[in-house]
C-alpha positions as YAML, in Angstrom:
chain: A
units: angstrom
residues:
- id: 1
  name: UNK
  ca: [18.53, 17.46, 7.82]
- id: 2
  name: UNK
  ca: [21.62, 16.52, 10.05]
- id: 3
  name: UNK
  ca: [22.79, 13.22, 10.22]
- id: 4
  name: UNK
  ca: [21.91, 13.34, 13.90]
- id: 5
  name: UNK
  ca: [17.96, 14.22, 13.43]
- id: 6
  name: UNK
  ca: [18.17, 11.31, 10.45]
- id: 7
  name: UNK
  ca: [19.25, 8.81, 12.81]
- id: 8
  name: UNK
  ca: [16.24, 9.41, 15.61]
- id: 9
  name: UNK
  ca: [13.97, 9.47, 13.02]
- id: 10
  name: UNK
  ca: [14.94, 6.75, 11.21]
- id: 11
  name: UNK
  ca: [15.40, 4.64, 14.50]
- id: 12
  name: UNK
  ca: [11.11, 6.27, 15.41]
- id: 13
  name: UNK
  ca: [10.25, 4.76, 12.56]
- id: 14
  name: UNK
  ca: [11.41, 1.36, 12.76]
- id: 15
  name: UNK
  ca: [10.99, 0.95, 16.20]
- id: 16
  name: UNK
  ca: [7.20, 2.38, 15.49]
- id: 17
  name: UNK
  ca: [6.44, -0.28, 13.60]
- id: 18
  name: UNK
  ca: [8.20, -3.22, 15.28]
- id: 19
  name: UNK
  ca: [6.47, -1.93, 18.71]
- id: 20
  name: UNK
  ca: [3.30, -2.47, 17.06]
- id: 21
  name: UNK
  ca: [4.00, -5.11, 15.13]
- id: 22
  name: UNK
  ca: [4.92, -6.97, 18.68]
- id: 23
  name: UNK
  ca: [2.66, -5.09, 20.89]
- id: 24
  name: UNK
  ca: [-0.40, -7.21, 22.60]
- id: 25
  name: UNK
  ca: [-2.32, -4.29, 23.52]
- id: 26
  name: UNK
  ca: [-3.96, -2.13, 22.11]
- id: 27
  name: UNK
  ca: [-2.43, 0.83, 23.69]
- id: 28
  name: UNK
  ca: [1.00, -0.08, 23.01]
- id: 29
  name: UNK
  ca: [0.33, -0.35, 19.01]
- id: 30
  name: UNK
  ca: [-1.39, 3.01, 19.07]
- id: 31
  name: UNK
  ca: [1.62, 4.38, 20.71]
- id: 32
  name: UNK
  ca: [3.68, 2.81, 17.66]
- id: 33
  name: UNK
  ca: [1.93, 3.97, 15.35]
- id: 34
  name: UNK
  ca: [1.90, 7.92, 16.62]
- id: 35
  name: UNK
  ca: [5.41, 7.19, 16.63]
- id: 36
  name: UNK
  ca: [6.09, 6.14, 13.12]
- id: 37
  name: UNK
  ca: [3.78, 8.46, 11.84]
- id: 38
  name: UNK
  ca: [5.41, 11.80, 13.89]
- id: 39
  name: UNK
  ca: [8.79, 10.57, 12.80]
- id: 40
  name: UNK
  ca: [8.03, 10.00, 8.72]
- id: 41
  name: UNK
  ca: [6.33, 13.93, 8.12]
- id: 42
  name: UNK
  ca: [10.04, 15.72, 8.58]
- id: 43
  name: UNK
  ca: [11.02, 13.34, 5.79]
- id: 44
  name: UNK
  ca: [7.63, 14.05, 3.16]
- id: 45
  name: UNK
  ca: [8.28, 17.72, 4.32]
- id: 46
  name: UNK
  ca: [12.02, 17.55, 3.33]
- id: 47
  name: UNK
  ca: [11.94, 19.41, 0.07]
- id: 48
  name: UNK
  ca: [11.29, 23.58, 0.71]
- id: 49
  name: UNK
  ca: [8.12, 22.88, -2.07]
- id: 50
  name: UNK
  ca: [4.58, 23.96, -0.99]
- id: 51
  name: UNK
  ca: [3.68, 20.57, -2.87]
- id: 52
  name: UNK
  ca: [5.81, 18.21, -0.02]
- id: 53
  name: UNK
  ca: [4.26, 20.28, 2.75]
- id: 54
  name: UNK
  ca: [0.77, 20.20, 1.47]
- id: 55
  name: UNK
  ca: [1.68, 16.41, 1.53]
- id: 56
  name: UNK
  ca: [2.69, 16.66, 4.93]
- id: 57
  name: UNK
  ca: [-0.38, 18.01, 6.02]
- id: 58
  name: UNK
  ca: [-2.40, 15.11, 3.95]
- id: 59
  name: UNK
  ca: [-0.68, 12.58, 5.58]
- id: 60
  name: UNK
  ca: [-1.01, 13.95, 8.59]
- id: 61
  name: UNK
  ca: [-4.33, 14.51, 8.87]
- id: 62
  name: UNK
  ca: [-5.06, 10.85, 7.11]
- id: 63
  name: UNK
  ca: [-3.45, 9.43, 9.88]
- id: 64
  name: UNK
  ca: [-4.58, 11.56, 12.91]
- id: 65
  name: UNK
  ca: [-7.95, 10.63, 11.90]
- id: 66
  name: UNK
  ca: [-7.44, 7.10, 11.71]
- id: 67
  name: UNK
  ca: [-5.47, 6.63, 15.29]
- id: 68
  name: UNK
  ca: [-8.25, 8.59, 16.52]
- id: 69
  name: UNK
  ca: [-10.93, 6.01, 14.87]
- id: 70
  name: UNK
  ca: [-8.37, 3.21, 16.64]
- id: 71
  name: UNK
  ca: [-8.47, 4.39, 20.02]
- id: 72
  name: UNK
  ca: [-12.46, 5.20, 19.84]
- id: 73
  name: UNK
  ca: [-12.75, 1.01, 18.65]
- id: 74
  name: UNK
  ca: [-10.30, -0.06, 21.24]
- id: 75
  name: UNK
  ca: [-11.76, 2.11, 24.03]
- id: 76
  name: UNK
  ca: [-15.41, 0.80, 22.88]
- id: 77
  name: UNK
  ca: [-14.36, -2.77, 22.78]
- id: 78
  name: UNK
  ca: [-12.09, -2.23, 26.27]
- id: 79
  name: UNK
  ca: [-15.64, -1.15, 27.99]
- id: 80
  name: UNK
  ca: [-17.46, -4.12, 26.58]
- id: 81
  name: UNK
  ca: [-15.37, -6.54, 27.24]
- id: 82
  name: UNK
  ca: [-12.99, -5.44, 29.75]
- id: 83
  name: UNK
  ca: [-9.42, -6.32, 27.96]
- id: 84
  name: UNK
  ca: [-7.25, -3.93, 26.22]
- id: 85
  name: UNK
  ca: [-5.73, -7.10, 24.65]
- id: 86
  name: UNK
  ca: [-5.58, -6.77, 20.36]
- id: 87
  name: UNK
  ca: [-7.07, -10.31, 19.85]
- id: 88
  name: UNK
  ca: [-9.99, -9.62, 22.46]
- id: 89
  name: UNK
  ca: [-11.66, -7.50, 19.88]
- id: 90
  name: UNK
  ca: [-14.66, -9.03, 19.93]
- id: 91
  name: UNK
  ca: [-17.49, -6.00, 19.67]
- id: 92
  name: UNK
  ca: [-19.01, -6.04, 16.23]
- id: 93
  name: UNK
  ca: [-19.14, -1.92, 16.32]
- id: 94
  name: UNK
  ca: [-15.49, -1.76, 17.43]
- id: 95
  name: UNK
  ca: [-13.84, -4.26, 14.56]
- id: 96
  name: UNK
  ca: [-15.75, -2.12, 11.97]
- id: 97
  name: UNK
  ca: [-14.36, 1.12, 12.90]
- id: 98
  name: UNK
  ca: [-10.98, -0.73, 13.77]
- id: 99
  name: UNK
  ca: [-11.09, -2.05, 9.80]
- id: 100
  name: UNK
  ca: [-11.82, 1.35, 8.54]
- id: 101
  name: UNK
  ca: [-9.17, 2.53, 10.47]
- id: 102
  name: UNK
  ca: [-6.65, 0.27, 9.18]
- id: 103
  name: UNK
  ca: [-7.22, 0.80, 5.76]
- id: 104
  name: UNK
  ca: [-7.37, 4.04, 6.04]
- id: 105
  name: UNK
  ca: [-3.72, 4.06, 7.61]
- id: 106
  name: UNK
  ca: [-3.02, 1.69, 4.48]
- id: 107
  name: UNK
  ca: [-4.21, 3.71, 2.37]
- id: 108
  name: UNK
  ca: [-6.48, 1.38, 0.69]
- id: 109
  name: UNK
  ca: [-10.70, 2.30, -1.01]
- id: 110
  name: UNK
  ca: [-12.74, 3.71, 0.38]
- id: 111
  name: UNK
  ca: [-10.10, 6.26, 2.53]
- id: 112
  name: UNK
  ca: [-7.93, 6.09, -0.47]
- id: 113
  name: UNK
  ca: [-7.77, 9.84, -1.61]
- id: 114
  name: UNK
  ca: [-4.76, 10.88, 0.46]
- id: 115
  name: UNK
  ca: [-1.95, 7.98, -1.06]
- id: 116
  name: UNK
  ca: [-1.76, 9.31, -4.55]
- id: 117
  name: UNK
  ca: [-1.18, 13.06, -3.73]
- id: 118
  name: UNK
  ca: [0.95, 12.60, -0.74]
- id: 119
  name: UNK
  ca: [3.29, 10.32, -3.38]
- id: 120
  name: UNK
  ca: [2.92, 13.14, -5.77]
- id: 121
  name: UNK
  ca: [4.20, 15.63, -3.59]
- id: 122
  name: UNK
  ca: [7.32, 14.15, -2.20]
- id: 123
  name: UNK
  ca: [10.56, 12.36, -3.21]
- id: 124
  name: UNK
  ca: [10.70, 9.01, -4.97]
- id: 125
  name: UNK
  ca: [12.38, 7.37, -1.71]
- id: 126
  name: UNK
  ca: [10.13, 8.73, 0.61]
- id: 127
  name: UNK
  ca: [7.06, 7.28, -2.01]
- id: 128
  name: UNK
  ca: [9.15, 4.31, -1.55]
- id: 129
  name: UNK
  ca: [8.97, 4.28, 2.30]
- id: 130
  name: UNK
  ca: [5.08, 4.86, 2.36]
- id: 131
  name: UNK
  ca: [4.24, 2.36, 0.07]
- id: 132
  name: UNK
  ca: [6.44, -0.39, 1.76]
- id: 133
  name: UNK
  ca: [7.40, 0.07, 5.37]
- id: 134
  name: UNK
  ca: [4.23, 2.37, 6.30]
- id: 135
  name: UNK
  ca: [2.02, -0.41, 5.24]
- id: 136
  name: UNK
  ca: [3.55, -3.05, 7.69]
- id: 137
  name: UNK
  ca: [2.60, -2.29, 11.19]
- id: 138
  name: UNK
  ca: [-1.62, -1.54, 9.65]
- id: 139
  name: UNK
  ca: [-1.35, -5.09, 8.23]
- id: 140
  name: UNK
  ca: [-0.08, -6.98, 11.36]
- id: 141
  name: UNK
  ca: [-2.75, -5.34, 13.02]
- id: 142
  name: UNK
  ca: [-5.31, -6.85, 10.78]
- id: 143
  name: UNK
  ca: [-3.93, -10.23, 10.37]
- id: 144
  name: UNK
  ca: [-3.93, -10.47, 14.06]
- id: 145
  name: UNK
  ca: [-7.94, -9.20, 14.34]
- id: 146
  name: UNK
  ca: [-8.44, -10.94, 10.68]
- id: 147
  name: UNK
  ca: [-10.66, -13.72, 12.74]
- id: 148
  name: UNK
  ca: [-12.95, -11.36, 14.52]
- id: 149
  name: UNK
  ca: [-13.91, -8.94, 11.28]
- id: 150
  name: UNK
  ca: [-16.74, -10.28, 9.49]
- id: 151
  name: UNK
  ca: [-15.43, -11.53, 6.10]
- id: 152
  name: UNK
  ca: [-18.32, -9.72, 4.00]
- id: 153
  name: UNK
  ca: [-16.45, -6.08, 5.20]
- id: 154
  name: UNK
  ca: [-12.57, -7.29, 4.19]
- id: 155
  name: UNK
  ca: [-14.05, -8.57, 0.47]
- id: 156
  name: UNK
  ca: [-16.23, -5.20, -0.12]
- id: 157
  name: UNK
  ca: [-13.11, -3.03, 0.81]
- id: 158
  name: UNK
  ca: [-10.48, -5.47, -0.84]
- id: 159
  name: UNK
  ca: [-12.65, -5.52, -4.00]
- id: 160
  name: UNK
  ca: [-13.71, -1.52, -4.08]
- id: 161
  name: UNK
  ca: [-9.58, -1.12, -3.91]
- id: 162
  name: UNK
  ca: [-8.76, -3.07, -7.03]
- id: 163
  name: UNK
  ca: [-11.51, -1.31, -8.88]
- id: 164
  name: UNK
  ca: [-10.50, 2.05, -7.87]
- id: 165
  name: UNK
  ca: [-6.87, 0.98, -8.18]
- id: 166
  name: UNK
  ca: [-6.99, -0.27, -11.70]
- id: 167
  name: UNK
  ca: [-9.87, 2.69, -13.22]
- id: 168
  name: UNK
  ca: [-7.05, 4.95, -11.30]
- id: 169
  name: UNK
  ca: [-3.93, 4.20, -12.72]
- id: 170
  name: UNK
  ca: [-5.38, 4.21, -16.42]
- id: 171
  name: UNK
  ca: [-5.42, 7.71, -17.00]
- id: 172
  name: UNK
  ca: [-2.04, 9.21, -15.02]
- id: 173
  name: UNK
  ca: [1.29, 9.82, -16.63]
- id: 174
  name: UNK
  ca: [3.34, 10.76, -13.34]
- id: 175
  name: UNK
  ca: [5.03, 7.45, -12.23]
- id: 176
  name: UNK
  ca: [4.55, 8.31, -9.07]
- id: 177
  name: UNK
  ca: [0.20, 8.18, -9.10]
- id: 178
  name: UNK
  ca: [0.83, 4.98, -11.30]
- id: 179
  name: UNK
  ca: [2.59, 3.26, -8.35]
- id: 180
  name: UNK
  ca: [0.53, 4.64, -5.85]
- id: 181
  name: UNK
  ca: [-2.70, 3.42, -7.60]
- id: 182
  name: UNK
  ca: [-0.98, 0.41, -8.15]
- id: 183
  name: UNK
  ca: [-0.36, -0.16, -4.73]
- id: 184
  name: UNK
  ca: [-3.99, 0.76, -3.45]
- id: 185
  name: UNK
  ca: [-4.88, -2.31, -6.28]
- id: 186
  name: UNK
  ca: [-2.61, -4.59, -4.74]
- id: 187
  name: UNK
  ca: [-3.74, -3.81, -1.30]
- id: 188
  name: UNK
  ca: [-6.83, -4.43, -2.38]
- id: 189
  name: UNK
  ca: [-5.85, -8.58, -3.08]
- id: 190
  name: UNK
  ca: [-4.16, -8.90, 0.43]
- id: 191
  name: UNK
  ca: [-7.05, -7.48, 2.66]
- id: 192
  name: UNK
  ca: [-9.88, -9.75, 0.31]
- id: 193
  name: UNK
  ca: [-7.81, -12.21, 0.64]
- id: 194
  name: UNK
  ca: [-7.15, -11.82, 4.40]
- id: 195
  name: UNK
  ca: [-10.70, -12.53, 5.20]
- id: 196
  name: UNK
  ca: [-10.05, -16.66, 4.13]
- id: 197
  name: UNK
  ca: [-6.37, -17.26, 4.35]
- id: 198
  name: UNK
  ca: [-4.26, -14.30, 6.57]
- id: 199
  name: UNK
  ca: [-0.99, -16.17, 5.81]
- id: 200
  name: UNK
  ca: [-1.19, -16.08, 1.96]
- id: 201
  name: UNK
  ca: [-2.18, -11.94, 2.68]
- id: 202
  name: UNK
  ca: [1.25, -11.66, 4.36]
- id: 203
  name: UNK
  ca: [2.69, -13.62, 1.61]
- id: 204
  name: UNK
  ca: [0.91, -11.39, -0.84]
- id: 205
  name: UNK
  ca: [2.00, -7.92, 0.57]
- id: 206
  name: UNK
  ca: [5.51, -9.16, 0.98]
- id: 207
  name: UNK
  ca: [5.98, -10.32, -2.71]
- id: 208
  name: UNK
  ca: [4.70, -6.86, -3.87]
- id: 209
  name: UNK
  ca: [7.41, -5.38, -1.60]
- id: 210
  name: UNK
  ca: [9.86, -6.96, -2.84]
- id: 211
  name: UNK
  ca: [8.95, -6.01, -6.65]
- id: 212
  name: UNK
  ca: [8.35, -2.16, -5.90]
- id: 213
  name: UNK
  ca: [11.24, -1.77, -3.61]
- id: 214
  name: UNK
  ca: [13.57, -1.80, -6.80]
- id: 215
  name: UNK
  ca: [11.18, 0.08, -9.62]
- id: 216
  name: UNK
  ca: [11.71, 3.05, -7.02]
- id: 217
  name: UNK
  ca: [15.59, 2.63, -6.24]
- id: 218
  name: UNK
  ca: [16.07, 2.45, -10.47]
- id: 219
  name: UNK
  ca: [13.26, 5.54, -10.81]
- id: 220
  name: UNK
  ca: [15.48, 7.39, -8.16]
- id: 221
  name: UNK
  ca: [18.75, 6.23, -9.78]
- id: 222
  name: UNK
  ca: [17.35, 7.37, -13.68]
- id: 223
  name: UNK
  ca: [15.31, 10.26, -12.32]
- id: 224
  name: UNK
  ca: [12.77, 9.08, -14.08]
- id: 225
  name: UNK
  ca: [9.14, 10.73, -12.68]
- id: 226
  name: UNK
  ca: [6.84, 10.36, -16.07]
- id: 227
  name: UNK
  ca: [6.04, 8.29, -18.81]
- id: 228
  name: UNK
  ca: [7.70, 10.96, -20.81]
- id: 229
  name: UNK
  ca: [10.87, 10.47, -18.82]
- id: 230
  name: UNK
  ca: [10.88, 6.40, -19.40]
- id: 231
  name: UNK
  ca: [10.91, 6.74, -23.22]
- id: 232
  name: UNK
  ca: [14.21, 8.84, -23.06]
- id: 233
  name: UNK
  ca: [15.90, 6.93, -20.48]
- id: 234
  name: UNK
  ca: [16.25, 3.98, -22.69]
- id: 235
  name: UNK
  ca: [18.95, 5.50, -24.44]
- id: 236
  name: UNK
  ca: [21.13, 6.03, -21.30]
- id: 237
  name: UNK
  ca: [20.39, 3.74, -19.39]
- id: 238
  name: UNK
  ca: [19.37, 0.51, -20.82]
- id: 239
  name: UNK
  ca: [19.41, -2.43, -18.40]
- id: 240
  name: UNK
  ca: [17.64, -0.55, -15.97]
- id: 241
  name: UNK
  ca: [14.72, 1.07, -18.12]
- id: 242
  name: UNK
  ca: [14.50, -2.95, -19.40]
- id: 243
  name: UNK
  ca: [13.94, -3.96, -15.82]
- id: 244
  name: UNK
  ca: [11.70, -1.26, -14.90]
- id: 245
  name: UNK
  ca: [9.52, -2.81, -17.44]
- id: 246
  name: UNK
  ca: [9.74, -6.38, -16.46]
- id: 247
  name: UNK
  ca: [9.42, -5.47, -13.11]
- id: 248
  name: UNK
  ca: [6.18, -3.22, -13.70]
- id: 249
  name: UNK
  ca: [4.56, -6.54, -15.51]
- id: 250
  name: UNK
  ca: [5.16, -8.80, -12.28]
- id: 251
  name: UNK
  ca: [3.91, -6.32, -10.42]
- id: 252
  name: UNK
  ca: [0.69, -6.48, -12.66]
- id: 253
  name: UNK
  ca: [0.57, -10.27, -11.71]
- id: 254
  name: UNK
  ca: [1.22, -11.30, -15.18]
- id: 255
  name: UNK
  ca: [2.58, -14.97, -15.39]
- id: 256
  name: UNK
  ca: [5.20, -16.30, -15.74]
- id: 257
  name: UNK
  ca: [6.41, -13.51, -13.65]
- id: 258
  name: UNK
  ca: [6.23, -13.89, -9.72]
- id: 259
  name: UNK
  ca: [3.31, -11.54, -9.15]
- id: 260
  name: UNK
  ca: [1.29, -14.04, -10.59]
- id: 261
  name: UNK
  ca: [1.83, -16.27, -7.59]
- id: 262
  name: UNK
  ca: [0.37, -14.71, -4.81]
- id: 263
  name: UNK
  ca: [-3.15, -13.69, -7.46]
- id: 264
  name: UNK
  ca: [-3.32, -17.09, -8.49]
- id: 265
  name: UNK
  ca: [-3.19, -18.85, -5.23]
- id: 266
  name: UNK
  ca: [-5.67, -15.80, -3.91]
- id: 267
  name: UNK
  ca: [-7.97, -17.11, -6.55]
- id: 268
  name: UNK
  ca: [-7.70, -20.06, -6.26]
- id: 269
  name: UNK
  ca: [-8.92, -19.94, -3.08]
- id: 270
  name: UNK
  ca: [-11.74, -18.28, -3.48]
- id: 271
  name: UNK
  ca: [-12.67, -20.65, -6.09]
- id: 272
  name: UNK
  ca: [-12.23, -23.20, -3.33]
- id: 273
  name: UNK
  ca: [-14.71, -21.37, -1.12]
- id: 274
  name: UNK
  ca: [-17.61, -21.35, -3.29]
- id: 275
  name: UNK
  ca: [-17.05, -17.14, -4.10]
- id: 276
  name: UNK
  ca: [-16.88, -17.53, -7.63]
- id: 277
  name: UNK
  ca: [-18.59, -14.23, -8.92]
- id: 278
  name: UNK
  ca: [-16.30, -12.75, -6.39]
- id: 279
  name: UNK
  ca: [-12.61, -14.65, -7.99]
- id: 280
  name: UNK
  ca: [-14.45, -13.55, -11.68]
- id: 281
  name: UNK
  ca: [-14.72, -9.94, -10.68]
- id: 282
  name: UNK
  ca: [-11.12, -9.91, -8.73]
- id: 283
  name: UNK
  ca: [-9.60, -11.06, -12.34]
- id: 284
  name: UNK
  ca: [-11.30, -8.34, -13.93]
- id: 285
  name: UNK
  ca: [-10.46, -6.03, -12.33]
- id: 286
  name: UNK
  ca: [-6.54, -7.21, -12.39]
- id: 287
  name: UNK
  ca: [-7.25, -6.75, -16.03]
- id: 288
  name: UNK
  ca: [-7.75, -3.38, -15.73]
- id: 289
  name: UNK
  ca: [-4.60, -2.32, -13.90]
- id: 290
  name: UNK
  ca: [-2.75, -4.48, -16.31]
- id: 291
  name: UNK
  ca: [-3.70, -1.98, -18.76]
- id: 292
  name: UNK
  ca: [-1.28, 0.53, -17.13]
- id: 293
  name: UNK
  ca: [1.28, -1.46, -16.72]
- id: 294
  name: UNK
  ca: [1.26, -2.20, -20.22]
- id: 295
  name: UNK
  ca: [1.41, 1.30, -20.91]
- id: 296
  name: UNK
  ca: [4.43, 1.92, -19.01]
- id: 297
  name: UNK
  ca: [6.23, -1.11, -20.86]
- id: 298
  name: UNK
  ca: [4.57, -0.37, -23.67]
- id: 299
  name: UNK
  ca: [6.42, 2.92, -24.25]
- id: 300
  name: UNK
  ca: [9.71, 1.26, -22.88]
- id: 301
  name: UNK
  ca: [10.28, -1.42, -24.77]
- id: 302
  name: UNK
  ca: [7.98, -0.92, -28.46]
- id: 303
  name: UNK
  ca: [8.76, 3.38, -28.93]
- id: 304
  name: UNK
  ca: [11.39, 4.94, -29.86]
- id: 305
  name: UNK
  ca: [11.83, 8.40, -28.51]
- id: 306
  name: UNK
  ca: [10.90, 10.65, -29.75]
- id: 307
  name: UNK
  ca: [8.76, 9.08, -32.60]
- id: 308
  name: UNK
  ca: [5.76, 7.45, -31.56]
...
């Protein structure tokens, strides 16, 4: 691509999200969204594989589908209540098909199917850019309807994503389903914990951006794309395999790293509300996406390749 197609998309993109991010109505925000979305397929369709543009069309359709579920809420809730405005959503039909939409767009359960192959069939920095940046302008959205959506539907969705994101990531060996399974498990804490405390939900996404950000930049840097590759990378490139490893365990949310933070102040409260079958099956399941993550530091750290 020439550097002067790179720059508009790159500007669509971010000024996508920030126009829904600061966008009042609803119009506006679909409009950013469209935007982001048109100007992110050149990059999944970048490499000439049929893989990245079978990935293309995934994403595509993912996301079609989900603006059109946005507009159909908005319009609904626009004829009830005559306001286009995003925090007048206040039609009990509309913020349901409004929260399926936005996790859909997230890529969170149930409308999860799309994230892992659409990772799997593009380049490590453009897996990067989905599972950070993409998710930003979605989760504005629902922190700024979090008060109208009936709490019951944000815990059923947050808790059917950490299931599905920890039974998922058990049994993959390409890095790149790992992270993307791990990221539909971490969505899955900030939108159950968005239906009590919104704040600590922005906290939560943030802190899991900040610890996936680099495991991509030192997979891109190593090349690294499968378990296989990790356990010969520790030869030539030490440090970085090392903090691949560390990194994947605070991403697990495995004290004393800092992804243990954000799950233990989710938790706790929830304990504070009274949901504590809910808190008991939220640590479960964060047990079984730790198993994963052990795996992948696990063959870092105890193997050496290529005994086992």
């Amino acid at each position: 691509i020439n550097p002067t197609s790179i720059t508009i998309i790159t500007l669509s993109i971010i000024m996508g999200t920030i126009m829904t991010m600061s966008s009042s109505n609803w119009l506006m925000a679909w409009i950013g969204l469209e935007l982001n979305m048109l100007a992110i397929l050149p990059i999944i369709s970048k490499p000439k594989t049929t893989r990245a543009s079978e990935a293309t069309i995934k994403y595509f359709l993912t996301q079609a589908i989900a603006s059109a579920m946005m507009l159909l809420s908005s319009t609904t809730n626009a004829w009830q209540t005559g306001s286009w405005d995003i925090l007048e959503l206040k039609n009990k039909f509309s913020t349901t098909i409004m929260t399926l939409s936005l996790t859909m767009k997230m890529g969170a359960a149930p409308i999860h199917f799309w994230l892992p192959e659409v990772l799997q069939g593009t380049t490590l920095q453009t897996a990067l850019l989905i599972t950070t940046w993409q998710k930003l302008a979605p989760i504005s959205l629902m922190y700024m309807i979090s008060n109208n959506i009936q709490p019951a539907l944000l815990m059923s969705a947050g808790i059917l994503s950490m299931i599905v994101g920890g039974l998922g990531g058990i049994n993959q060996t390409q890095l790149r389903k790992t992270m993307a399974y791990s990221s539909i498990n971490n969505l899955g804490w900030t939108i159950m914990i968005m239906a009590l405390s919104p704040n600590l939900a922005v906290m939560n996404i943030f802190i899991y951006m900040i610890m996936t950000t680099p495991i991509f930049l030192m997979m891109t840097s190593t090349s690294t794309k499968t378990l296989q590759n990790l356990t010969t990378t520790w030869t030539t490139s030490t440090a970085t395999t090392l903090s691949i490893a560390l990194l994947m365990l605070s991403t697990s949310g495995l004290p004393p790293f800092t992804g243990f933070m954000p799950k233990m102040l989710a938790l706790n409260e929830l304990i504070t509300q009274k949901l504590t079958t809910l808190a008991t099956l939220a640590i479960m399941t964060s047990l079984v996406s730790l198993l994963f993550y052990l795996r992948v530091t696990y063959l870092i750290m105890v193997l050496t390749s290529p005994m086992t």
